[in-house]
Structure formats: C-alpha cells, structure tokens
C-alpha positions, 0 to 999 in steps of 0.5 A, a space after each residue: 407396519 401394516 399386517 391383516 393379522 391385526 385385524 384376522 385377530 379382531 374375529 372370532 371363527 364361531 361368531 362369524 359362522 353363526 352371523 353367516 348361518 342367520 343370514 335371511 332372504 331378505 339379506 341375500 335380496 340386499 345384497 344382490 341389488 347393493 351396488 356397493 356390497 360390503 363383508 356383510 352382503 358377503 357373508 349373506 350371498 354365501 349363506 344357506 339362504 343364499 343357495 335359493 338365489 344363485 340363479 339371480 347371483 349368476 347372472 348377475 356374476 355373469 354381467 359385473 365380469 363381462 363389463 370389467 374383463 369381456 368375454 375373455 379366458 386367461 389361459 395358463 400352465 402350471 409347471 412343477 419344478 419340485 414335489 421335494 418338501 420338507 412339511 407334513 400336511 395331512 391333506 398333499 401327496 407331497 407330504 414329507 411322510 410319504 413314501 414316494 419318488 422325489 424329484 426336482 428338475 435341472 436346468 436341462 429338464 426345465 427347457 425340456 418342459 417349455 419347450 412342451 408348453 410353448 409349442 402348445 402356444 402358452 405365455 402365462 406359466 405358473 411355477 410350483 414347487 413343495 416346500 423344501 428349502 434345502 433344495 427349492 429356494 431363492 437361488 434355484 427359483 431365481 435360477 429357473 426365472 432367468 432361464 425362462 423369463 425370455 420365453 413367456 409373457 408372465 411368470 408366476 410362482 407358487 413356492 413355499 412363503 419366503 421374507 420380504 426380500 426375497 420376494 423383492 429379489 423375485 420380482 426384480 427377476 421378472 416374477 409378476 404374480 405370487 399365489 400363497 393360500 392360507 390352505 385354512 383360516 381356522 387357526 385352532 385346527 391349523 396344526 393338525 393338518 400340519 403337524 411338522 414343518 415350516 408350515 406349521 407356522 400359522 403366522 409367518 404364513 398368515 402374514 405372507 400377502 403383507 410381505 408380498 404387498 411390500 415387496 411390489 409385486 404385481 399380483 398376489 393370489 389368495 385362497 383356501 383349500 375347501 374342504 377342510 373346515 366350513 366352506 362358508 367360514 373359510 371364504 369370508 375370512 378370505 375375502 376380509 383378507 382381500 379386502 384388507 389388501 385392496 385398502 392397503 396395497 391398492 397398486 396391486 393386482 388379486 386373483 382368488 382360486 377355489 381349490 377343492 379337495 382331490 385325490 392324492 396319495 396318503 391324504 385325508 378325506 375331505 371334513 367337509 364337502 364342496 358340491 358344485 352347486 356350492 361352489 357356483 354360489 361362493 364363485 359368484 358371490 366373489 364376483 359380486 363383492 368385488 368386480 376387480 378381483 381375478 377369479 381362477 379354475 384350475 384343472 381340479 374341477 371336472 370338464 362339466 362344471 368347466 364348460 358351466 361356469 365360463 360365463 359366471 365369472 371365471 376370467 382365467 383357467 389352465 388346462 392340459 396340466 400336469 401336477 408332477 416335476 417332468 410331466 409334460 417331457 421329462 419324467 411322467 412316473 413322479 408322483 403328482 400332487 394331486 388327480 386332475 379331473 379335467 384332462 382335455 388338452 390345451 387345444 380341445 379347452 381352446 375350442 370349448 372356450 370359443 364355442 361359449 362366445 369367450 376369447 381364448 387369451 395366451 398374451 396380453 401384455 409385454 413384460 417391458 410394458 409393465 408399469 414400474 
C-alpha cells in the first residue's frame, strides 16, 4: 500500500534546511524561468535568496493562475459545529486545558447558522469542529451533512482525522473536499506542541491524505501552521507531501492554505515570524511549482494583505467568518478558535474583489454533476 510516510522518512529536517538556505541567485533565476519547476527550484524560490526576486516570482504567479483559473475568487464560509476537543495543543484556543465555554451545536442551531449564511448568498460551506470524539464524530457529522447538503453546492470538512471508512461513508453523504494540516512536519518537536490527545499521534495524522486519497474523496487540502518551526522547511515538506499525492491519487483535487499563527486564548507566541513579504513569497513560489493546485487565504490575514494578493495567485477566499460554534446566529460568547483579522463583511469583500477586475464566485457546479 501506498504511504508519503515512506518517502517523509527518506528526509532529514536538518538537511533539507541547509540545502534551502544554500540556494543562490543564480538558482532562483532557474527557477522562475523553468517551465517545469521540480522540489529543487521549490526549495531555491522560497530561500533567503529568493526574497530578492519576488517581485519577478509575483508576476509570474499572477500570470500561471489567471491562464489555469481566470480572474475568479472562490468565496467560501467556514462553520463551527464544535470547539469540544479533547487534545491538548499548545498553539488552539480550543485546547482541552483551557477553561473556556464549550459548545456544540444541535440540529436546530446548525439550520440557524445556514439560514445566515445562505442569505449572504454563500454555496461553498466549510465544516469545522475540535477534535472530540465522544461527542463530534462520524455520526454527528454525517447527521449535520444530510441536514444541509441540500442547501449548498459543496460541503467541506475540517474535523479530527478519521480511518479510511469513515471517509468513505462522508463522501457517499455529499462531502466534496476534506482539509487536515499537518500543523508541523517537524516530527522531533511535534510532541511538545501536542503533549495529549489523539493528536499526538504524528503517524496516523501524517498518513491521513493517503487515507483520504483511497477514500475517493474529491479534494484533499493540505498545510502547515506557520510559525511554529522554520517557515521555509515547513513548506517544502508540504509541497513534497503534494507532490506525492498528485503522482499517486491523480484523479484528485489539492488545495494548499497558509495559516499564520494568531491570537487565542491561553496559546503560545509564535517561534518564529511569518511577515508578509514571506508569506507573498511562499504563496507564489506554490503557484510556480504547481498551476493546478488551489491556493486559499482565509480571514487570518488582514484586510491590506487581502486586497494585495488578489492577483498573485490566490484563487479562493472566505470572508464575514466566524471562528466560534453559533457565531453567525446562535451563540456569539463561545469562545473562538482564534482572532480573525480581517472582519469585513461578505459583501464589503465582494466588492473589493470586483474592483480588482476578479469574479466573485459563490457556485460553480452542481453536486450531481460531479463525476463518479
């Protein structure tokens, strides 16, 4: 059977952050101009040396995503089902050792929180729940899908990981795309930043897009929590890991998120800081290494880095959310996963989209149409 773990266990961390730190010019030149561009011209684009040229990098972003998608925006919505988990992280304000009002939401609450987003004209919904498996598992999810799936074109998740089966009993219920982040790649650190829970289990969550990818299911959505450990390690190991996907689940869509660090109740600071000049830089390199890919900015970052990178290679976006269960209707006092930055509404984001020249897009397909 097929696993990325076999080829994760062929690299060294150390090694693989000398070799992007000893990028030259002369490499990132390459790399830009490969058409091509393989793990090595990766590792050059997102080197110290490359930071010189991400203005060329940029445009040529710009151009590789507008030729594969046009000038469109995916708009989408996450939704919290749940901030119950039963993990420790050092980095969540979901964390089980903080002291914080739990919720998860009933069947009543979930049509509440629809109800808001459908009237803001949303069709692409993304579920998200802690990770607690006495209360938010396969059964409540797959509850939750059937009382929605008739009102939105595409239904994602971001749950706990979960076996092979039950990612086929999800995508049988209507679930088109699945996002799980490795948080970090790093696995000589990975426990300390989750001392307890199933979490800790860096295997069974490194080998979760191979579970996906034999499940079928549509999408798979991978990434790193930056910063946590070296920005620049973190993504090359994330893009070896799509690499590896693409070769061996290639009837399969990928989407790649960037998730800085950001505010929450009792978590750590940052090790190490993103800025976003960095973050333009990993962004477009991504896009230059692989057209296909889906590049995603949630409302993490704030609203002046939005606007900016619009046409550098971002192809979908949420907006108006809301990081805690009921906080579009129900119950705005549970406590949030984390700050968002960028609080404009759905329809203040709709309009900075179109003044940039981009089609906002809330449905592009029908769930029926879907191939089998």
């Amino acid at each position: 059977m097929s696993s990325f773990q076999k080829i994760f266990d062929t690299y060294d961390w150390d090694e693989v952050k000398a070799s992007i730190y000893s990028k030259t010019e002369s490499d990132v030149l390459r790399a830009i101009k490969s058409n091509r561009p393989d793990l090595e011209d990766f590792k050059a684009m997102i080197s110290p040396a490359g930071e010189a040229y991400i203005e060329q990098m940029a445009q040529k972003s710009s151009e590789l995503t507008q030729k594969r998608f046009g000038k469109t925006m995916q708009m989408y919505a996450p939704m919290y089902l749940s901030n119950e988990c039963n993990n420790i992280c050092t980095y969540c304000g979901f964390s089980l050792d903080n002291k914080i009002k739990r919720k998860t939401l009933t069947d009543s609450e979930i049509l509440q929180e629809v109800e808001v987003l459908k009237n803001h004209g949303f069709n692409h919904i993304l579920l998200v729940t802690g990770e607690a498996n006495h209360t938010v598992h396969t059964r409540y999810f797959l509850n939750a899908i059937n009382l929605i799936k008739s009102k939105f074109a595409n239904i994602s998740i971001e749950v706990q990981p979960l076996d092979q089966d039950e990612y086929e009993q999800l995508h049988e219920a209507g679930v088109y795309a699945v996002l799980v982040y490795q948080e970090t790649y790093h696995r000589e650190v990975y426990k300390q930043y989750h001392p307890k829970g199933k979490k800790s289990n860096f295997d069974y969550r490194l080998d979760t897009p191979d579970r996906l990818g034999k499940a079928n299911i549509h999408k798979i959505g991978i990434g790193a929590l930056l910063g946590l450990e070296d920005w620049r390690v973190e993504s090359f190991f994330t893009a070896l890991h799509l690499d590896y996907l693409q070769r061996t689940y290639w009837k399969t869509k990928y989407s790649i998120s960037f998730p800085r660090m950001r505010p929450a109740e009792g978590i750590i600071e940052p090790n190490v800081i993103v800025s976003d000049k960095n973050l333009v830089q990993l962004l477009t390199a991504y896009r230059i290494f692989n057209e296909d890919v889906e590049l995603s900015i949630s409302t993490r970052e704030s609203e002046k880095f939005r606007n900016n990178v619009i046409p550098l290679g971002v192809t979908s976006m949420s907006a108006g959310s809301k990081t805690n269960p009921g906080g579009y209707a129900v119950d705005v006092e549970s406590l949030e996963q984390f700050e968002i930055s960028d609080e404009r509404s759905i329809e203040e984001m709709t309009k900075i989209i179109q003044d940039a020249g981009y089609e906002p897009v809330f449905k592009d397909w029908d769930q029926q149409f879907i191939a089998q």
